[in-house]
DSSP file (Angstrom, degrees, kcal/mol; ACC not computed):
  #  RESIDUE AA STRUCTURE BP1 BP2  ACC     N-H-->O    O-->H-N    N-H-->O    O-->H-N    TCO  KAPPA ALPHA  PHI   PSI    X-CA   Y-CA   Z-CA
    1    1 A X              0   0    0      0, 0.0     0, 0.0     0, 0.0     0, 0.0   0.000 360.0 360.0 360.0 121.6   19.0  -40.9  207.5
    2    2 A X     >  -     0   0    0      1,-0.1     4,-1.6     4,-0.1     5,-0.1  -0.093 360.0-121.3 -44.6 153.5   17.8  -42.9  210.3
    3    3 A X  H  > S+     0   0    0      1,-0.2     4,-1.5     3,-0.2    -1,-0.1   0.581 112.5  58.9 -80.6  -0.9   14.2  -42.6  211.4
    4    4 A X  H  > S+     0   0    0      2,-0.2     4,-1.3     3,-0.1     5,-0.2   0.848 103.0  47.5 -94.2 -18.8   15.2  -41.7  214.5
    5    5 A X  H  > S+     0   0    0      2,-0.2     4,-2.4     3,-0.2    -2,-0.1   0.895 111.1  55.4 -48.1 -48.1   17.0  -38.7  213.2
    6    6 A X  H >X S+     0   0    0     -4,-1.6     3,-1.5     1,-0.2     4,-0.7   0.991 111.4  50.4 -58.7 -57.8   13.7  -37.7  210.9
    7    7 A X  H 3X S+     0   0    0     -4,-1.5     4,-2.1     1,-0.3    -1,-0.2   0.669  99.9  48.9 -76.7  -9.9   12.1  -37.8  213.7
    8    8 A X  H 3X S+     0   0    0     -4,-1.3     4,-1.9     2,-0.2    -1,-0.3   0.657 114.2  64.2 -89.1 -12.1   14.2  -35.6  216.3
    9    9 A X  H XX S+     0   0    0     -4,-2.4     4,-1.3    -3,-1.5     3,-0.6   0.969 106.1  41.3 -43.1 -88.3   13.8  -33.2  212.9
   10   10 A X  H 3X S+     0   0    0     -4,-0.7     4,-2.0     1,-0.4     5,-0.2   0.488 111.1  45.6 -79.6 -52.1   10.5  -33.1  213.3
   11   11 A X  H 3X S+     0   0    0     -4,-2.1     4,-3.1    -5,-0.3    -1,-0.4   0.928 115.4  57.5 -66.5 -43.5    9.8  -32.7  216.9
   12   12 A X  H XX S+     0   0    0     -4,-1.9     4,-3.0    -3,-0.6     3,-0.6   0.970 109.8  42.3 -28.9 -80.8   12.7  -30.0  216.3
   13   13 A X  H >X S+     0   0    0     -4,-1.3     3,-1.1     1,-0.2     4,-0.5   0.759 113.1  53.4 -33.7 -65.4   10.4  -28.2  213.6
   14   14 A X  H 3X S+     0   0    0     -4,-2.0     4,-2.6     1,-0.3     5,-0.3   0.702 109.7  49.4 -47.4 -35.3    6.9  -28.5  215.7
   15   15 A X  H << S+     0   0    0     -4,-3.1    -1,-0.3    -3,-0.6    -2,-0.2   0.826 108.2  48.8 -86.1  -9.9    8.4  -27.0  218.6
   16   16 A X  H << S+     0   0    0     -4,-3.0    -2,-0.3    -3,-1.1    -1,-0.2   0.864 113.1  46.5 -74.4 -30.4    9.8  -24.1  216.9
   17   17 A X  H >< S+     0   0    0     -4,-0.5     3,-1.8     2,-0.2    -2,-0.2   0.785 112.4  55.0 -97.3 -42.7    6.5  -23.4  215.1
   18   18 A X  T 3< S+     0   0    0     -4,-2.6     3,-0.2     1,-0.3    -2,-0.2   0.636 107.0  53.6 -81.3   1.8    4.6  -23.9  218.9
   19   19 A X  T 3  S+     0   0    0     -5,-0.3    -1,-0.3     1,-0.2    -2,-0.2   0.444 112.7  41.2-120.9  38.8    6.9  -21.3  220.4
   20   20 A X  S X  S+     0   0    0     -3,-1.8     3,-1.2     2,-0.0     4,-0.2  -0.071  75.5  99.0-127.6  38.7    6.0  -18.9  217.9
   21   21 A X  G >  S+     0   0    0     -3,-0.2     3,-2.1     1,-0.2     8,-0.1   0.835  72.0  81.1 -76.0 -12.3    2.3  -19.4  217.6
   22   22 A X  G 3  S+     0   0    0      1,-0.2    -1,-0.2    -4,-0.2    -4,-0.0   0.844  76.9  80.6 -43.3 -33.2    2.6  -16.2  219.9
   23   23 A X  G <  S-     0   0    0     -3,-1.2     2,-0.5     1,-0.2    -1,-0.2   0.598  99.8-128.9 -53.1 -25.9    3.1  -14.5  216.2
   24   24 A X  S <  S+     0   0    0     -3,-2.1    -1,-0.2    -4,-0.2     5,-0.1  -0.868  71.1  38.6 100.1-128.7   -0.6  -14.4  215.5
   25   25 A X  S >> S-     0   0    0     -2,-0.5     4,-2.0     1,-0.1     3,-0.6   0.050  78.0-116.6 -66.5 167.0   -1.6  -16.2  211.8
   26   26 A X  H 3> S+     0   0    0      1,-0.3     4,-1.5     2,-0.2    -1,-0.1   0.630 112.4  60.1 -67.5 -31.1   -0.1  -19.2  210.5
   27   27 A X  H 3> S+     0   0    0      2,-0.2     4,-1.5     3,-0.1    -1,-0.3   0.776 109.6  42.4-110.3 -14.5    1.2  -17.7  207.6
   28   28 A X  H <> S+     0   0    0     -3,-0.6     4,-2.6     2,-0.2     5,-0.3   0.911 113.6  51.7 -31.5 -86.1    3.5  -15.2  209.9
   29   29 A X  H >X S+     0   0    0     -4,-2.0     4,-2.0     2,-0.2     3,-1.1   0.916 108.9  58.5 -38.9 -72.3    4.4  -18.3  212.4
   30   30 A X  H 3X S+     0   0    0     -4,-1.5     4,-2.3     1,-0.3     3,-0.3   0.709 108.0  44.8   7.5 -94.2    5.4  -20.0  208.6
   31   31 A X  H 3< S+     0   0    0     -4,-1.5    -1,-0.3     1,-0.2    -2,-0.2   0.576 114.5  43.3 -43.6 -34.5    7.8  -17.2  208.1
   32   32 A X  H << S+     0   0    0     -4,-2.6     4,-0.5    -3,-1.1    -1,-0.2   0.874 112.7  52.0 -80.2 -38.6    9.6  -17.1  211.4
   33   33 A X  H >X S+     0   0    0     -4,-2.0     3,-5.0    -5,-0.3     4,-0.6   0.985 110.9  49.6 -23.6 -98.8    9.9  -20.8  211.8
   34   34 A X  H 3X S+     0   0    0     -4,-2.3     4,-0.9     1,-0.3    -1,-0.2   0.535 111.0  46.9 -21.6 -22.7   11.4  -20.8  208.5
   35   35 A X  H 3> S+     0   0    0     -5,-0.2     4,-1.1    -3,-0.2    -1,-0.3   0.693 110.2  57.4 -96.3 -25.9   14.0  -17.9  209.3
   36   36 A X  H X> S+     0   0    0     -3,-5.0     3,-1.5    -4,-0.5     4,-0.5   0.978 114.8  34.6 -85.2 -67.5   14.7  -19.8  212.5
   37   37 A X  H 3< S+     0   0    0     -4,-0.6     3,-0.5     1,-0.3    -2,-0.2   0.796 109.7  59.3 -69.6 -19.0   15.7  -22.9  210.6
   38   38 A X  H 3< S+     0   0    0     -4,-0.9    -1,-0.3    -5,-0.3    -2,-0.2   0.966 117.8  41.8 -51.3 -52.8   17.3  -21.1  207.5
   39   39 A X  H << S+     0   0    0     -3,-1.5    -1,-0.2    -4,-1.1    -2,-0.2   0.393 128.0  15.9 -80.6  -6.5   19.9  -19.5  210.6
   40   40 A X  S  < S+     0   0    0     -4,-0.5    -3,-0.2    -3,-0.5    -2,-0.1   0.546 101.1  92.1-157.7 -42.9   20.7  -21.7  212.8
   41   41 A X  S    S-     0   0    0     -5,-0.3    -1,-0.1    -4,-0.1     5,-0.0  -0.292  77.3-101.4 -59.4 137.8   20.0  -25.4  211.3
   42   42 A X    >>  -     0   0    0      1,-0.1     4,-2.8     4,-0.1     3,-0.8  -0.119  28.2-114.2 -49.5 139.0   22.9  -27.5  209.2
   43   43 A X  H 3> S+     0   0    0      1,-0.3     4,-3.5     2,-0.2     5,-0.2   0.967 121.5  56.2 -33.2 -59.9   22.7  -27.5  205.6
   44   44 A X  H 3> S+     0   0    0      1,-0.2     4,-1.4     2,-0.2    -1,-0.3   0.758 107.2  50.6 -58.1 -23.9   22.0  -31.2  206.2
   45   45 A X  H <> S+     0   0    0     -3,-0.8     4,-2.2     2,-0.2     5,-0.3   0.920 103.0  51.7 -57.8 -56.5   19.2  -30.5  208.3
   46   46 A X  H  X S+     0   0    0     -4,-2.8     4,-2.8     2,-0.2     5,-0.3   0.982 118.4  43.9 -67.1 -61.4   17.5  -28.3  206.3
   47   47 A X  H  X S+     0   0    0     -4,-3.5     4,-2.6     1,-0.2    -1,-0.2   0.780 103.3  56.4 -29.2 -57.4   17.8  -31.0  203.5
   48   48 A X  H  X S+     0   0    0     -4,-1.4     4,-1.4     2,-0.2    -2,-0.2   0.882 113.2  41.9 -60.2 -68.3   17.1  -33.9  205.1
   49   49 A X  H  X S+     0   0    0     -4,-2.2     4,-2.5     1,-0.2     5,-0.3   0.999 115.5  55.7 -61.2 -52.2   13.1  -32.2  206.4
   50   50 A X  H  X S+     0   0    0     -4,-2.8     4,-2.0    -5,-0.3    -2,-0.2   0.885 109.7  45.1 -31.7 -51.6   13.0  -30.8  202.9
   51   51 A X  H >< S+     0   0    0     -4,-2.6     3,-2.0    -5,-0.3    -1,-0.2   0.967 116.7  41.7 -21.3 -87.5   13.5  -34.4  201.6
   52   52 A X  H >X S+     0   0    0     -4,-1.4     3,-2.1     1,-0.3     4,-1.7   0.757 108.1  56.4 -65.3 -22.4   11.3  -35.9  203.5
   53   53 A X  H 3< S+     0   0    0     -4,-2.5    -1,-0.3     2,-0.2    -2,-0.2   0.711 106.5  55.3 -79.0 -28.8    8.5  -33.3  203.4
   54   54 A X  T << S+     0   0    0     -4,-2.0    -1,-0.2    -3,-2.0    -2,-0.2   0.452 116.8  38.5 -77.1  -8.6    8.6  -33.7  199.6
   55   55 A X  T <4 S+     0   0    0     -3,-2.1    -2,-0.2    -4,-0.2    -3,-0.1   0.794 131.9  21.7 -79.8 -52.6    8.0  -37.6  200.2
   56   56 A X    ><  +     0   0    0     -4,-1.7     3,-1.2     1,-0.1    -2,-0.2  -0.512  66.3 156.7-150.6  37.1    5.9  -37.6  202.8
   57   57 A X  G >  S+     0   0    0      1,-0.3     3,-2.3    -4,-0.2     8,-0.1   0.782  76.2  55.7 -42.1 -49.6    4.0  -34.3  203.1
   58   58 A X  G 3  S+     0   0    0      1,-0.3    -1,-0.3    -3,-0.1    -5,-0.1   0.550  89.7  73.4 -70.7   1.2    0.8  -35.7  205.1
   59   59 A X  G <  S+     0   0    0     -3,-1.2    -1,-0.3    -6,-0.1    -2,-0.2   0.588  98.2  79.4 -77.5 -19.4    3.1  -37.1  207.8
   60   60 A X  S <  S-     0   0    0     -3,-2.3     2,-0.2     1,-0.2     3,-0.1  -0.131  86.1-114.0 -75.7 172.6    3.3  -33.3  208.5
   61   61 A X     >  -     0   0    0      1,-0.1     4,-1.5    -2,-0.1     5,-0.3  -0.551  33.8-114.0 -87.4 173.3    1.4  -30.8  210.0
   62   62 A X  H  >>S+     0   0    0      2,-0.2     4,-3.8     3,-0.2     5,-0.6   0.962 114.2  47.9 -88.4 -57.0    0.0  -28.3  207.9
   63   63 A X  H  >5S+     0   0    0      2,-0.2     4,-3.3     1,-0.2     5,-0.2   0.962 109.7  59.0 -24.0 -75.1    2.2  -25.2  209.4
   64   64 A X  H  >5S+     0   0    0      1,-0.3     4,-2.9     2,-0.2    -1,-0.2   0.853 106.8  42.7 -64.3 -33.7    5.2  -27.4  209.1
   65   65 A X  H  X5S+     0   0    0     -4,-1.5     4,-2.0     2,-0.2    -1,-0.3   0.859 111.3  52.4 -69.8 -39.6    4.9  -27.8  205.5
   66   66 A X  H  X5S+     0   0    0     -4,-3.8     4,-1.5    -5,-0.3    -2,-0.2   0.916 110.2  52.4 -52.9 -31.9    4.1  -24.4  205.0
   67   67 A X  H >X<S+     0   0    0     -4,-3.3     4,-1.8    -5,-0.6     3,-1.6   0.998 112.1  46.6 -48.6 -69.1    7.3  -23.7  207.0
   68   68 A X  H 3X S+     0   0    0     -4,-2.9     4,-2.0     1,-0.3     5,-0.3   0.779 106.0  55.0 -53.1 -37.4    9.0  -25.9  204.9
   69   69 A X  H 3X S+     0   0    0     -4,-2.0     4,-1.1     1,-0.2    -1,-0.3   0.783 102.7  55.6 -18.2 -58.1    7.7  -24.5  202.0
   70   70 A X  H <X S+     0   0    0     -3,-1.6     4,-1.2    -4,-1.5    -1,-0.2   0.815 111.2  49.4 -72.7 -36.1    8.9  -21.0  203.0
   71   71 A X  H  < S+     0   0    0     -4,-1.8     3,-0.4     2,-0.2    -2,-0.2   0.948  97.8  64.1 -21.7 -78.5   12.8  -22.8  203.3
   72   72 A X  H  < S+     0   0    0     -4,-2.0    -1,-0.2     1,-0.3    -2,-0.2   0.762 105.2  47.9 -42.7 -34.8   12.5  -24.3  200.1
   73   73 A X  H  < S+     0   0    0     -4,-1.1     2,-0.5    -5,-0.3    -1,-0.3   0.836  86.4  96.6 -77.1 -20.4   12.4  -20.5  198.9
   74   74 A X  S  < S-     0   0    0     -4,-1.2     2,-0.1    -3,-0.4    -4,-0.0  -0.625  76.7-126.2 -59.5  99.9   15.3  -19.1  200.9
   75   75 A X              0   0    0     -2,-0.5    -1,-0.1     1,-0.1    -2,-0.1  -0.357 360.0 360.0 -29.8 131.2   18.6  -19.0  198.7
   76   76 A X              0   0    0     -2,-0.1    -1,-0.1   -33,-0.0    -2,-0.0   0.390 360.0 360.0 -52.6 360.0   21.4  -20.7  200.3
């Protein structure tokens, strides 16, 4: 994976978690993120932040690793 690819991931993820901060706590915003990318992001997508977020957790925000977090748990 390129870095510029991680990174259009990434900006992906962070704007999907700032248009649902409307959701009210973090751990809410978490879940919905996390439903948005489970539904509509590529298998390879979904890998690929998982990856790196298991590499390179502090490169994250803390919401976006909780997101991911919430992913990981989602059956394929």
């Amino acid at each position: 994976m390129s870095d510029q690819q991680l990174n259009n991931l990434i900006k992906m993820l962070d704007q999907i978690i700032a248009n649902n901060l409307h959701q009210g706590d973090d751990d809410k915003v978490a879940d919905v993120a996390a439903d948005h990318l489970h539904k509509f992001w590529a298998r390879s997508m979904k890998q690929q932040i998982i990856t790196y977020a298991n590499e390179s957790p502090a490169e994250l925000s803390a919401l976006a690793r909780s997101t991911i977090a919430k992913l990981k748990a989602v059956p394929e």
